[in-house]
Phi, psi and omega in degrees: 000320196276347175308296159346309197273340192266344171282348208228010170248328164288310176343277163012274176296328149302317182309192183217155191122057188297357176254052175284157184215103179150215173273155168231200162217158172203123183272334167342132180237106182243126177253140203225148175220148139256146221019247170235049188236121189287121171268337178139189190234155170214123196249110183263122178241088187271170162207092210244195171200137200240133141205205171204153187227086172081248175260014179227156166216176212195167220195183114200135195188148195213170130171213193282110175254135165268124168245129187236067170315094188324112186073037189198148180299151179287169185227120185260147192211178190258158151179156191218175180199143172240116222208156152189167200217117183253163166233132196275302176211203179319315240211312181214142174245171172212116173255196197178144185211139176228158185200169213194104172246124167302128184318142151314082219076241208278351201261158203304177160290166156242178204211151169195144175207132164218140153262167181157165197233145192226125194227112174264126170268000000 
């Protein structure tokens, strides 16, 4: 299966088409340090779906994150992101995301939210 997913992820990534509309994989590894000491990783293997309506576009994807905590057993968990975007004017936009991992055994869920502004020169 993860052969699949890195295949249909390379595809993708190869196409052509920034007004794509539809389904994808998203593959992502975020890693973390304080100073210069590794705390660990978390690897999201999603399958989402993108589109747009006029000036807004929009996003959804979920699936299984691998956590791999330095010097402690990995963990498999759901985790998910919902997104969207407007465009105000040519040159800007403002987006926004919420996100969501589930906990692990006994820990709580997580939460995630960013706003934010995009200015193309």
């Amino acid at each position: 299966m993860i052969k699949s997913v890195f295949a249909a992820t390379a595809a993708l990534s190869m196409s052509a088409g920034a007004a794509f509309a539809g389904p994808y994989v998203n593959v992502e590894t975020n890693a973390g340090w304080t100073g210069s000491d590794y705390n660990g990783a978390a690897t999201d293997l999603h399958v989402g779906y993108e589109g747009s309506a006029g000036r807004v576009g929009y996003y959804i994807q979920g699936g299984p994150q691998i956590q791999t905590p330095d010097g402690a057993d990995n963990e498999v968990v759901f985790s998910g992101k919902a997104g969207g975007s407007v465009a105000a004017t040519e040159r800007l936009s403002f987006y926004g995301e919420l996100s969501l991992v589930t906990g692990a055994g006994d820990a709580d869920n997580g939460y995630g939210g960013k706003i934010g502004t995009k200015f193309n020169f």
